[in-house]
C-alpha positions in Angstrom: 0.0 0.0 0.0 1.4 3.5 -1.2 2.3 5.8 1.9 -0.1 8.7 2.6 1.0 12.5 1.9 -0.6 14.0 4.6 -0.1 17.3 3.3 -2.0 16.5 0.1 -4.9 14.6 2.2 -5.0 18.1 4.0 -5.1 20.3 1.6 -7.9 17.9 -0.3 -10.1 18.6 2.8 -9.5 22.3 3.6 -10.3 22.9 -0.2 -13.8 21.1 0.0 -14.6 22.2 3.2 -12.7 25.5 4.0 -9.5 26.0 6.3 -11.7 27.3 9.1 -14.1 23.8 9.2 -10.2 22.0 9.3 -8.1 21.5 12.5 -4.2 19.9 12.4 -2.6 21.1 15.4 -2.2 18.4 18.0 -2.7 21.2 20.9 -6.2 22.3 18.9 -7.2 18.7 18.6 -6.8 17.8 22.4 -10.5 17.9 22.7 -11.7 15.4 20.3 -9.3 13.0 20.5 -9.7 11.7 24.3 -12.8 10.7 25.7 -14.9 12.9 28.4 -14.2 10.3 31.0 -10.1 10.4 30.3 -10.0 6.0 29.4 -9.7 6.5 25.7 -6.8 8.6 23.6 -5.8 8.1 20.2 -4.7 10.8 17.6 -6.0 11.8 14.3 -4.3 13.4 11.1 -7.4 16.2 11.2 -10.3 16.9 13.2 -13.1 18.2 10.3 -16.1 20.4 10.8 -18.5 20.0 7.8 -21.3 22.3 8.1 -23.4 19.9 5.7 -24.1 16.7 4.6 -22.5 17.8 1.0 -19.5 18.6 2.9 -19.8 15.1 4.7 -20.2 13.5 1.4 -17.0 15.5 0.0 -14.8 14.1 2.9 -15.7 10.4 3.2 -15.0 10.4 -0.8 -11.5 12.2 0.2 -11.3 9.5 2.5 -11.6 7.0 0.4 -9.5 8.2 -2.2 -6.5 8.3 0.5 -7.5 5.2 2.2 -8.1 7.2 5.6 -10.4 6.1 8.6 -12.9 8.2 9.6 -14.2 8.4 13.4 -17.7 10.0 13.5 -18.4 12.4 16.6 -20.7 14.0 18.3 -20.9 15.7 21.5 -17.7 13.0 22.7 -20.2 12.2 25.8 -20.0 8.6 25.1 -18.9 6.2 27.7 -17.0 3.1 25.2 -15.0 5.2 23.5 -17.0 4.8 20.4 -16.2 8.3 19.4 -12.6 8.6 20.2 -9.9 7.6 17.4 -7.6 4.4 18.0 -3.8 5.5 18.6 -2.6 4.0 15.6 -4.6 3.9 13.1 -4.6 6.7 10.1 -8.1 7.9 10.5 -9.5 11.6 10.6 -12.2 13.0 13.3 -15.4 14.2 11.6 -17.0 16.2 14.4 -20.5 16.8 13.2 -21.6 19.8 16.0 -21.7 22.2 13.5 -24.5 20.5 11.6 -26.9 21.7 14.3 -29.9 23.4 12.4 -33.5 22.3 13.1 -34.6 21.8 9.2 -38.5 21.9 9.4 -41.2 21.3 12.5 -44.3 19.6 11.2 -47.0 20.1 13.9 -50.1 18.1 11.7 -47.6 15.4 11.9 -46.2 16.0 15.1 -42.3 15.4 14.2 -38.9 17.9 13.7 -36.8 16.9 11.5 -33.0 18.0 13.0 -29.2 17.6 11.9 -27.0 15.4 13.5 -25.1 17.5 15.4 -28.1 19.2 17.2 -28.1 19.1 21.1 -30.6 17.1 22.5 -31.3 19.7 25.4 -32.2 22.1 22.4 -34.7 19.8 20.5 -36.6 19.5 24.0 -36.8 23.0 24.5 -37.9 23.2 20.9 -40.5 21.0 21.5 -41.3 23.0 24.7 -42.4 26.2 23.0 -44.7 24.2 20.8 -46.4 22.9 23.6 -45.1 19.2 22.9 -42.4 16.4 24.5 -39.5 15.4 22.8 -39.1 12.9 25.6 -35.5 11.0 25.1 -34.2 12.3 28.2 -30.4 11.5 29.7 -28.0 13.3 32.1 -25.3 14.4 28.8 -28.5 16.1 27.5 -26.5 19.6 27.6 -24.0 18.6 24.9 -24.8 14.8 23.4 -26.1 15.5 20.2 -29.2 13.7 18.2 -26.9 11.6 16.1 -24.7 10.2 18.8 -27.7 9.1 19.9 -29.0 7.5 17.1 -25.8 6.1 16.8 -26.0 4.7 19.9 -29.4 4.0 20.3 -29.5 6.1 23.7 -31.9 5.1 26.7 -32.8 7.3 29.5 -35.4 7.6 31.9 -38.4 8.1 29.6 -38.0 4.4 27.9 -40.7 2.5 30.1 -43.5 5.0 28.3 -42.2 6.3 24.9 -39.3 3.8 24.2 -35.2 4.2 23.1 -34.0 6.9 20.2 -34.5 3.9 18.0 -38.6 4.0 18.7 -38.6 7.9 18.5 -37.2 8.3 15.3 -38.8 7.8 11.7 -36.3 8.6 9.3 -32.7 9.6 8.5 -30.3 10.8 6.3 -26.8 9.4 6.2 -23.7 9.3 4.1 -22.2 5.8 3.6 -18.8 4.6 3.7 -18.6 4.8 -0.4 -19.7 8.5 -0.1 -23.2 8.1 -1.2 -26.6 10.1 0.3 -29.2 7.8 2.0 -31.8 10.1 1.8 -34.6 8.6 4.0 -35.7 11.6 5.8 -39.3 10.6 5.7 -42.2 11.2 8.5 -43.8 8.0 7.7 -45.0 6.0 10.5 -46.1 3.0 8.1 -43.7 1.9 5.4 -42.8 -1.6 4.8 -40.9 -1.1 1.8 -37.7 -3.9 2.3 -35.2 -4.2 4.6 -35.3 -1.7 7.1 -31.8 0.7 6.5 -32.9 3.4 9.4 -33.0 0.9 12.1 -29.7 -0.8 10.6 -28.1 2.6 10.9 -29.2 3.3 14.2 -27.6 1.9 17.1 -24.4 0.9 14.7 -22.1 3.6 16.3 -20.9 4.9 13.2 -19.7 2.3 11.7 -21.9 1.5 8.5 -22.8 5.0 8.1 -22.6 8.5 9.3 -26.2 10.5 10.2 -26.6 13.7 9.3 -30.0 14.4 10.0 -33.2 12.6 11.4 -37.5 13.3 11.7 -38.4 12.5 15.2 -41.2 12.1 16.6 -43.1 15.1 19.1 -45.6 14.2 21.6 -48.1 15.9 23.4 -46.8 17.4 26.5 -47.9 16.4 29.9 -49.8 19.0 32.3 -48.5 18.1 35.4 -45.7 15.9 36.7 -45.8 14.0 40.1 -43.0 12.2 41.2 -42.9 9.6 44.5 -39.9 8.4 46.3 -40.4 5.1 47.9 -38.0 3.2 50.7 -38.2 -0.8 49.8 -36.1 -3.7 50.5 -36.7 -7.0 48.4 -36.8 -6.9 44.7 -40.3 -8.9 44.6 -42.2 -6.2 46.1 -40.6 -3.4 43.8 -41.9 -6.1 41.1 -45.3 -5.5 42.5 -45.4 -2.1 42.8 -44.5 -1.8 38.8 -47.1 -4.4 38.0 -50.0 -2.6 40.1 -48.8 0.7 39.0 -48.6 -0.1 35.1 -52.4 -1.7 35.8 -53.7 1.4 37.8 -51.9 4.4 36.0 -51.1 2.7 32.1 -49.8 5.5 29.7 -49.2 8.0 33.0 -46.7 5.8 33.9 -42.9 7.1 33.0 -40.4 6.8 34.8 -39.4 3.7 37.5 -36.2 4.2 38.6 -34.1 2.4 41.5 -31.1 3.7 43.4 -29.9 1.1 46.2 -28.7 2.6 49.5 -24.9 2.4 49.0 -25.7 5.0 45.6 -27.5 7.5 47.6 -25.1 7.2 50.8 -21.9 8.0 48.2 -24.0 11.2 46.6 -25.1 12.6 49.7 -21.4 12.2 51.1 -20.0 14.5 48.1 -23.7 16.5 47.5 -24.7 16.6 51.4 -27.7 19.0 50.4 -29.3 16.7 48.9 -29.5 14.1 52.1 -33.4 12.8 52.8 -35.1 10.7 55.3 -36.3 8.4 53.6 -32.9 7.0 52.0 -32.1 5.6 55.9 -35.0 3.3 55.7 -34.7 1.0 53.3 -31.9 -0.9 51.0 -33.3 0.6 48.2 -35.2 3.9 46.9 -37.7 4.0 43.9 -38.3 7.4 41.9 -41.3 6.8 40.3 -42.9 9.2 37.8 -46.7 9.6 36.6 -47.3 12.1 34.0 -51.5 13.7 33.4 -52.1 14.2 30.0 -55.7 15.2 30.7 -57.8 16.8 33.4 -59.6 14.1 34.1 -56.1 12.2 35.2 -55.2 12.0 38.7 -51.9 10.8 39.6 -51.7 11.8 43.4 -54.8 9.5 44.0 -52.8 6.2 41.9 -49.9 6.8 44.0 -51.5 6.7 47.2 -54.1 4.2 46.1 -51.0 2.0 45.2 -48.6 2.5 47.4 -50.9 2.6 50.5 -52.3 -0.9 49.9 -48.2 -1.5 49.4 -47.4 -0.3 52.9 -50.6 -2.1 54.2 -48.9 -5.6 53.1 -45.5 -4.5 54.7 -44.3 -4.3 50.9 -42.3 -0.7 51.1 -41.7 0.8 54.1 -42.1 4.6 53.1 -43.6 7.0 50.6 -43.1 10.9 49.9 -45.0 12.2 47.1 -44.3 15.7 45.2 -46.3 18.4 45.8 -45.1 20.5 43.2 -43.0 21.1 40.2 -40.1 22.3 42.0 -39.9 19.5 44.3 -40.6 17.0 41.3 -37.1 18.6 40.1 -35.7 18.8 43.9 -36.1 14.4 43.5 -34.5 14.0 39.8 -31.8 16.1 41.1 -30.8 13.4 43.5 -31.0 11.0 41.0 -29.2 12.5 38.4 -26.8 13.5 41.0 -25.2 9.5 41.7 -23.1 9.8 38.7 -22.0 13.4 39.6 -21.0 11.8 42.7 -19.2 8.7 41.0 -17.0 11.2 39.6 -15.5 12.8 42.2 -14.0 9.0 43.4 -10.6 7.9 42.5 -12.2 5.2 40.1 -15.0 3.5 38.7 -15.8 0.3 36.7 -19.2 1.2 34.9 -21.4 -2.0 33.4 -24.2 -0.6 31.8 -26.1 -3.8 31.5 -30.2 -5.3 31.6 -32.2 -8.1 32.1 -35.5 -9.3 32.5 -37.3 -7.6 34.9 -38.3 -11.0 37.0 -34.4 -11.0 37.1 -32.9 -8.1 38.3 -33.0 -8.8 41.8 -31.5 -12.4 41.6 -28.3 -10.9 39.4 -27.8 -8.1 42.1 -27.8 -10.4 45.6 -25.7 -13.1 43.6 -23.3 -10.9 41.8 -23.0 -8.5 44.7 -22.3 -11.9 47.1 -19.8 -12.6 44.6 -17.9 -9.5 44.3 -17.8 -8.8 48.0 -16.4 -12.6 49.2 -13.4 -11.1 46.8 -13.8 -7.8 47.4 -15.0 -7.0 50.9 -14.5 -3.2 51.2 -15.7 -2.6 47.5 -18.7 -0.4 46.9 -21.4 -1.5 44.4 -23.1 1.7 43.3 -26.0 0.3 41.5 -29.1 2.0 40.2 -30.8 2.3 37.3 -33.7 2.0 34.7 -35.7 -0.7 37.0 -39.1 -0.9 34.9 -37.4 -1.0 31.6 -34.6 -3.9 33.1 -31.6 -1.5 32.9 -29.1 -1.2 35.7 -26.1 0.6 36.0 -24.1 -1.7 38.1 -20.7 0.5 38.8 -18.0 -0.5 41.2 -16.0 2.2 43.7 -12.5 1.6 45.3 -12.7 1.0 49.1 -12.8 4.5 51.1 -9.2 5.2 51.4 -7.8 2.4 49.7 -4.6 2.9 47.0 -5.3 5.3 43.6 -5.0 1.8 41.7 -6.9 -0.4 43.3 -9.6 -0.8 40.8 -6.7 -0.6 37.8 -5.1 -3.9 39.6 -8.6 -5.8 39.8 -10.4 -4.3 36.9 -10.0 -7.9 34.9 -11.1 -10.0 38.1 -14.0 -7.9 38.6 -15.2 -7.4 35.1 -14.9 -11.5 34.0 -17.2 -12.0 37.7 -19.8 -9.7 36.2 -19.8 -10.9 32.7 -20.2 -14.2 33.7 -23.1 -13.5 36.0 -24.5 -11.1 32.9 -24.7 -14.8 31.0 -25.7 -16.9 33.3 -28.8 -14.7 34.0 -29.5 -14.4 30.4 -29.0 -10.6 30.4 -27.1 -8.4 27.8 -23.3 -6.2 28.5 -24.9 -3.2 26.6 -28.2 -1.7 27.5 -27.9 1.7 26.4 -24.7 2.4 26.0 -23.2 1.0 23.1 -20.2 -1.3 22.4 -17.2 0.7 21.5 -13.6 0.0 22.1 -14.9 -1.2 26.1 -16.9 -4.1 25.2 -15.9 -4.7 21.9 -13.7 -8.1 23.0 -16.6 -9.2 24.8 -19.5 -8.9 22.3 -18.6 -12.4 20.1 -18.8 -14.2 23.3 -21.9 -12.5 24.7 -24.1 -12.9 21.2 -22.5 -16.1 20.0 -20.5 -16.8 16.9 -23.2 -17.1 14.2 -24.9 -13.5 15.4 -21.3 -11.9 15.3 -20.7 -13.2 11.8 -23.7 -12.0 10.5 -22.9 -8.4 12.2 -19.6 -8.7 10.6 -21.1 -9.8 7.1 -22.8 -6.8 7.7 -19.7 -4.2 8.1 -17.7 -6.0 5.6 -20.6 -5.2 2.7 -21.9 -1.9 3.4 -17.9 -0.8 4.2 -15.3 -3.2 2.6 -12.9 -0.9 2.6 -12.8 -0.5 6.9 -12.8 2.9 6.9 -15.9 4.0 9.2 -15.1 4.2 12.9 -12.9 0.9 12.5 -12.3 -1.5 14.8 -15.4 -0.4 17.0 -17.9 -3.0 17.9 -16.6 -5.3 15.7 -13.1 -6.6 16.0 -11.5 -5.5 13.1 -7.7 -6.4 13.9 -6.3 -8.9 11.2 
């Protein structure tokens, strides 16, 4: 293979896409080429900035002319390194943030059709001012952008009512890794035309094509939001309490979140304002949303027709219900808070992982037995996604134990959860993607004839290897 000449690569891409849309400097490329968390650095020849998805379509055909990887980015919030160049490979960063226009709202329809490189925290508000939800809803929502999300087919804590990015969007537009325009940016909620390309695109983390725009779907936005946080123990009764509340409140029903007592013990240590009562009481907390859509809806009465039979059969042990917006804010702020908290630790090991909802409790008390007959000191910060089987099962160093504890018993600790992931029938990726950190486990996890067939995939829609290489799939000859 003929060596590159950078300088003519370079000055291919400043001339399609301008000098100003072009960085080469290693100290102006510092930001895109580590990962927000600090685990992932790798180095690029460029970092571009196309402003559309002409100027996409210009650089992946550059690209391919020189044989040069291409890492798509977005707002570099994910947490697998998918959007953070390899150290060795001869790839180029193509940050898409200034693709951030909202095309066209279509209020008949109820949809917004956005480029990639929108922030998600501004489609909401857009949304807002129409009276409507956009409801994909994360703690990054501040600076990921819409097609990092596609691209990794982002959860939250709105998926129990309205479903992952993947359910909330209808169409896309991408470039693929031969430089053509898919041009599917279609409002359609009905269209069985072949195999379907958007959902193939989605959740691929950039590596069979790059999105450069997407209609979503809008929703009518709630009137009122009431929010309870209940003190529980066992994981049969917070089974329960799902199962009568998805009976009693149906479509009001959005958010069923858990945080277990060792989670809220390490926020309130670093965030002591936000310490409550009702956190001493129990092993775990549920946050539990019901949203009104109507006047005729009334969530306080569900709650406390609910959760008062609940305490009558000694299921939970305590309730507090909002009694306005700004303590319905006052509760997500604790919750959002636990990674906040996370951060400020020496070290974590994060497995963002799900399972059936009949089997969440079983994984924690025999995983958690597990780790701590190795481990005794360790902390298992665990919460999550309970009502849509998605737990965030994160491991803290022992108070005051060395800088690189975790570093020295990362693999020990990581092949204990995997295996318990398996033997409970659960998946290593829930909402966060593959990337570079589970990338070496995924062929294991699915099996060899689903890897293949994912690999069949990549090697026909980019034979060449030059999208986002060696991320997901292994890649490595």
């Amino acid at each position: 293979m003929e060596t590159l000449n950078s300088t003519l690569f370079t000055d291919s891409l400043i001339e399609a896409i301008g000098a100003n849309n072009v960085l080469l400097t290693k100290e102006d490329q510092k930001p895109y080429v580590t990962d927000w968390r600090g685990i992932f650095h790798g180095k690029a020849i460029a970092i571009v900035f196309p402003t559309n998805t002409d100027e996409v379509q210009k650089i992946v055909q550059i690209c391919n002319e020189y044989s040069v990887g291409i890492v798509p980015q977005g707002g570099n919030t994910n947490l697998t390194g998918s959007a953070t160049p390899e150290p060795n490979d001869i790839q180029i960063v193509l940050s898409l943030k200034k693709m951030n226009q909202i095309r066209s709202i279509d209020i008949e329809n109820q949809t917004i059709t956005v480029e990639a490189g929108c922030i998600l925290q501004i489609i909401q508000e857009k949304a807002k001012e129409l009276n409507l939800l956009f409801p994909l809803s994360l703690a990054a929502e501040g600076s990921c952008t819409i097609g990092g999300n596609l691209a990794t087919n982002a959860g939250g804590i709105n998926v129990l009512r309205y479903g992952n990015a993947r359910d909330l969007c209808l169409g896309i537009e991408a470039v693929t890794a031969d430089g053509q325009i898919y041009e599917g940016l279609r409002g359609l909620r009905k269209d069985n035309t072949g195999y379907d390309l958007r959902n193939l695109m989605i959740g691929s983390e950039g590596t069979l094509g790059i999105i450069t725009s997407a209609v979503l779907k809008l929703f009518p936005a709630p009137i009122s939001r009431t929010v309870a946080y209940i003190a529980v123990d066992d994981f049969q009764s917070i089974a329960k309490v799902l199962l009568e509340l998805q009976k009693k409140a149906s479509t009001e029903l959005c958010a069923f979140e858990i945080m277990s007592k060792e989670a809220l013990t390490l926020t309130q240590h670093h965030f002591p304002q936000l310490k409550h009562p009702i956190f001493e009481t129990s092993e775990n907390t549920l946050l539990i949303e019901l949203d009104e859509f109507d006047e005729n809806s009334n969530a306080n009465d569900i709650l406390e027709n609910v959760l008062g039979k609940a305490i009558e059969n000694n299921e939970i042990q305590d309730v507090v219900i909002s009694s306005s917006l700004a303590q319905v804010k006052q509760f997500w702020a604790i919750r959002e808070h636990i990674t906040l908290a996370q951060a400020k630790e020496v070290g974590n090991i994060k497995f963002d992982i799900s399972f059936e909802i009949s089997k969440v409790g079983s994984f924690i008390k025999s995983t958690t037995e597990l780790l701590k007959s190795k481990f005794p000191e360790i902390r298992i910060i665990n919460f999550g996604h309970f009502g849509d089987g998605n737990l965030h099962f994160n491991i803290c160093a022992p108070f005051n134990s060395d800088s690189n504890f975790l570093n020295v018993h990362e693999k020990e600790i990581s092949n204990i959860v995997y295996s318990q992931i398996q033997k409970f029938n659960g998946s290593i990726s829930a909402e966060h993607g593959i990337g570079q950190l589970k990338r070496d486990h995924l062929e294991s996890h699915r099996g060899k004839t689903a890897y293949q067939m994912m690999r069949s995939i990549k090697n026909a829609l980019d034979p060449k290897n030059l999208l986002n290489a060696n991320k997901v799939i292994s890649t490595r000859n």
